[in-house]
C-alpha positions as CSV (number, residue, x, y, z in Angstrom):
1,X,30.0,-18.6,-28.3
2,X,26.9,-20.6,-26.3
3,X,28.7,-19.7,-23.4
4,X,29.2,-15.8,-23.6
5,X,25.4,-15.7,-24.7
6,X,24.8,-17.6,-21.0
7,X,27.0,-15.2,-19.7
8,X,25.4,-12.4,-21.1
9,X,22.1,-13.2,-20.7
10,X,22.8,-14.3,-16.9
11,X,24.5,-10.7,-16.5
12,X,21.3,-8.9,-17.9
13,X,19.0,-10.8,-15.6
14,X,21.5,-9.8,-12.7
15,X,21.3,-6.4,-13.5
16,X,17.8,-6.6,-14.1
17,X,17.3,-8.4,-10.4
18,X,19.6,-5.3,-9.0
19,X,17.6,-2.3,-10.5
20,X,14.3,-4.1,-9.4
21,X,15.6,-4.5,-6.0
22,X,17.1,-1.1,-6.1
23,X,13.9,0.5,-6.8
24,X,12.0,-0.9,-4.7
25,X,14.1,0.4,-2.0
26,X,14.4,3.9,-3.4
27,X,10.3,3.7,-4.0
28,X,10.3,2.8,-0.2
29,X,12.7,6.0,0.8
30,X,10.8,8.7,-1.5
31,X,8.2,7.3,-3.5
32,X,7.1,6.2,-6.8
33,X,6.6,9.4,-8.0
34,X,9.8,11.1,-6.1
35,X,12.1,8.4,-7.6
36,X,13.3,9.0,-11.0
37,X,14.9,7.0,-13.8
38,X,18.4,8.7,-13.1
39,X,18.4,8.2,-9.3
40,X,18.1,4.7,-9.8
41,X,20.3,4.6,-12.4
42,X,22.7,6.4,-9.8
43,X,22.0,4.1,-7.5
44,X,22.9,1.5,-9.5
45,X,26.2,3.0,-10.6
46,X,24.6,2.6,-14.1
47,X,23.8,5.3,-17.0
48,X,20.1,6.3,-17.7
49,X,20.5,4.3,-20.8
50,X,21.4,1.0,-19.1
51,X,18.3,1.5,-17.2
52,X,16.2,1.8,-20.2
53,X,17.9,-1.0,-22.0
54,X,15.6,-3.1,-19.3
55,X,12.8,-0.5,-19.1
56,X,11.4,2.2,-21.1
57,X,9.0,4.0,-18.2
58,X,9.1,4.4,-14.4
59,X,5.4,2.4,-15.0
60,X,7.2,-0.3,-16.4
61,X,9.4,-0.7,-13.2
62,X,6.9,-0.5,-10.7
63,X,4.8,-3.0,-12.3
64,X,7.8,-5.2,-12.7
65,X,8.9,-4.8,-9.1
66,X,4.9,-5.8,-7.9
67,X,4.5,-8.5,-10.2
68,X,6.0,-11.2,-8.0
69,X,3.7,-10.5,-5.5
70,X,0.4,-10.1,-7.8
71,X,1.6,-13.5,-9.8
72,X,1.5,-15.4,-5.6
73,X,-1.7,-13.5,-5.3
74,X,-3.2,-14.9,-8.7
75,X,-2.0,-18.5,-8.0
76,X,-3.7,-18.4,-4.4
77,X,-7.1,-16.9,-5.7
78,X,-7.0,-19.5,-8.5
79,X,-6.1,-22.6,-6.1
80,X,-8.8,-21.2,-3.5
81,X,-11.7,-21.0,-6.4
82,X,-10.8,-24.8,-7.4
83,X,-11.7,-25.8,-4.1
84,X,-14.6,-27.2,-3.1
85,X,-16.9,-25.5,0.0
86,X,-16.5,-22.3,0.7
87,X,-15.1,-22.9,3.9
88,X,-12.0,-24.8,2.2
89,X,-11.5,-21.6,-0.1
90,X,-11.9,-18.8,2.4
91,X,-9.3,-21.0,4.8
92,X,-7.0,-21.6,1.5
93,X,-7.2,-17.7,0.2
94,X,-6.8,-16.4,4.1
95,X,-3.3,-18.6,4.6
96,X,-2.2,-17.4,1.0
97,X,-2.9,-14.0,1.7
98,X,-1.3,-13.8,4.7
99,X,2.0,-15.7,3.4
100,X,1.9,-13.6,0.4
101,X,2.2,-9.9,3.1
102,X,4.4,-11.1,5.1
103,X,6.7,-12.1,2.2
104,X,6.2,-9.1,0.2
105,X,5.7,-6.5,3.3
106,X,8.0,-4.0,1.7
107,X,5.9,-4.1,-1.2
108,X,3.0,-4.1,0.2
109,X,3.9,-0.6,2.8
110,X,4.6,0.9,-0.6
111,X,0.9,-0.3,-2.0
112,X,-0.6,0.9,1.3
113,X,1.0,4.8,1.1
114,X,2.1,5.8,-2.7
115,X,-1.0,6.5,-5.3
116,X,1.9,6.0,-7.7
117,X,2.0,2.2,-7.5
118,X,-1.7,2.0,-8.2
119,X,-1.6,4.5,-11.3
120,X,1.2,2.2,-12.4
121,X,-0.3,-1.0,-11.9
122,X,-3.1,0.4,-14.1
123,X,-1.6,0.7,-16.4
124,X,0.6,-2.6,-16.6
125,X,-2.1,-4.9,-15.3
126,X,-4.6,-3.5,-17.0
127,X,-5.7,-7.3,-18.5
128,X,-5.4,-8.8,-14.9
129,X,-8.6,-9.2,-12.7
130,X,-9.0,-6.6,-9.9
131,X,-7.8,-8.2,-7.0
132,X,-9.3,-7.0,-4.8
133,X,-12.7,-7.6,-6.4
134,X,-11.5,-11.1,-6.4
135,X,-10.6,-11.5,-2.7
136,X,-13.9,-9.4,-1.6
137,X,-16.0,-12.3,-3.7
138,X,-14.6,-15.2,-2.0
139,X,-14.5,-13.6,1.7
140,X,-17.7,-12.4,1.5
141,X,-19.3,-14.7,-0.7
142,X,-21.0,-13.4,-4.1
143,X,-23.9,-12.2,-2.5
144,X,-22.5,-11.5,0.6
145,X,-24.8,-9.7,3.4
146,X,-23.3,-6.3,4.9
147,X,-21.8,-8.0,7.8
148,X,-19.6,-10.3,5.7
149,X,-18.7,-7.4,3.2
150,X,-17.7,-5.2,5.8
151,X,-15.8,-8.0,7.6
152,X,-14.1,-9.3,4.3
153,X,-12.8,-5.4,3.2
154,X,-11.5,-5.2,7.5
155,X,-9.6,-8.7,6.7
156,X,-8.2,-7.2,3.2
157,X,-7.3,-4.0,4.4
158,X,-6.4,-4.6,7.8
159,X,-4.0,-7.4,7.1
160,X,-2.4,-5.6,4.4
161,X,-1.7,-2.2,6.2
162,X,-0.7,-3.9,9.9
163,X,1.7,-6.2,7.3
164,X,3.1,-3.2,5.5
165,X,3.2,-1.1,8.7
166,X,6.8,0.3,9.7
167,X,6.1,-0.1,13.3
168,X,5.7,-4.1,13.1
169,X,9.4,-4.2,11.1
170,X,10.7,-6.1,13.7
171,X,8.4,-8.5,13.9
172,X,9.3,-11.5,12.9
173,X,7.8,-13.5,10.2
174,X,6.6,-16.8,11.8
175,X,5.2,-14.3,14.7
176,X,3.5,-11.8,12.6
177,X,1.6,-14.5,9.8
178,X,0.3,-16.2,13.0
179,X,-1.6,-12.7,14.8
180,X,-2.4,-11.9,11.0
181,X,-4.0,-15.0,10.3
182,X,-6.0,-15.3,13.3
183,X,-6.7,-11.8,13.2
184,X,-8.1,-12.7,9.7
185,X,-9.9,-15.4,11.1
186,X,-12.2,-13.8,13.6
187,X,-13.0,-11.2,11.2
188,X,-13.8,-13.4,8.8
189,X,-15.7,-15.5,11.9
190,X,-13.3,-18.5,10.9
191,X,-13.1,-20.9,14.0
192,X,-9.8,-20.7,15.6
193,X,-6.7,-22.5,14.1
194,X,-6.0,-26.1,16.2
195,X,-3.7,-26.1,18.8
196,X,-4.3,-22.7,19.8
C-alpha cells in the first residue's frame, strides 16, 4: 500500500513537472493571456479536469511556473543583505542575478514581453517583497544619488531583457553570464573581474 501511495504521489509530481513545463512553453509561443487551460491540457494529452486537479486558475500556473526563479532570486537578495560592505553585497547580488537569467532565460523573455505574468504574479506573490524594490536598494544603495539609481535600474533591466532576448538564444551560457556580468559591472562602476 506504502508503495502505490509513492507511486502515486511520484506520478502527480510528474505530471505536475510536465504541465509546468508545458506551459511555460506554450506561454512562450502565445502568451499568458493567449494560452488557455484546455490548450495545455491538450498539450498534455490530459482532460481539463486533470489540469485542475493540480490547478484551479491560469494565475495559479504562471505563478507556479515563476516561482523557481523568484525563490533563487529571494535566496540571493537574502545572502547579499547578510553580507557585510556594500561592495561584498552588490558583487554577491550581481553574480546571483546574472546566474539566476541565464538559468531561467525562458522565463525571464516571458517576464520581459507578457503583462500577463505580472498581473499573475500579483496576485500569487502578493506577500513577497517587490523584487525589484529590493535589488534597486542594494545597487543603488538606500539613499542612492541619481547616477546610481539610473545605473542600478540599466543593470536590472538591461541584464534581464539582453538575457531573455530571442536573438542571444544561441548563446551559450558560460559566454553569455560572463558579457552580462561585466556588463553589470561597469554599469554598476564595479571594477573589472580578475583575470580579465
Amino acid at each position: 500500500m506504502a508503495a502505490r501511495s509513492a507511486a502515486d504521489a511520484s506520478s502527480q509530481e510528474d505530471t505536475r513537472t510536465r504541465l509546468l513545463k508545458t506551459a511555460l512553453r506554450l506561454f512562450a509561443e502565445h502568451g499568458v493571456e493567449g494560452t488557455s487551460l484546455q490548450m495545455i491540457a491538450d498539450a498534455l494529452g490530459v482532460t481539463k479536469a486533470a489540469v485542475y486537479y493540480h490547478f484551479k486558475t491560469k494565475d495559479e500556473i504562471t505563478g507556479a511556473v515563476a516561482e523557481p526563479g523568484l525563490r533563487e532570486l529571494d535566496v540571493v537578495i537574502e545572502e547579499a543583505s547578510r553580507l557585510r560592505g556594500r561592495s561584498a553585497r552588490i558583487d554577491h547580488l550581481l553574480t546571483g542575478f546574472v546566474d539566476i537569467v541565464v538559468r531561467h532565460r525562458a522565463l525571464i523573455a516571458l517576464f520581459s514581453r507578457d503583462p500577463g505574468v505580472t498581473r499573475a504574479l500579483t496576485t500569487s506573490w502578493s506577500t513577497r517583497e517587490n523584487f525589484s524594490s529590493a535589488l534597486m536598494e542594494m545597487f543603488a544603495g538606500a539613499e542612492g544619488d541619481a547616477y546610481r539609481v539610473i545605473a542600478a535600474h540599466a543593470a536590472i533591466t538591461g541584464i534581464a531583457l539582453t538575457g531573455g532576448a530571442p536573438q542571444f538564444a544561441d548563446v551559450d551560457d558560460e559566454t553569455l553570464r560572463t558579457h552580462l556580468r561585466e556588463v553589470g559591472r561597469r554599469l554598476l562602476g564595479r571594477p573589472r573581474a580578475h583575470g580579465r
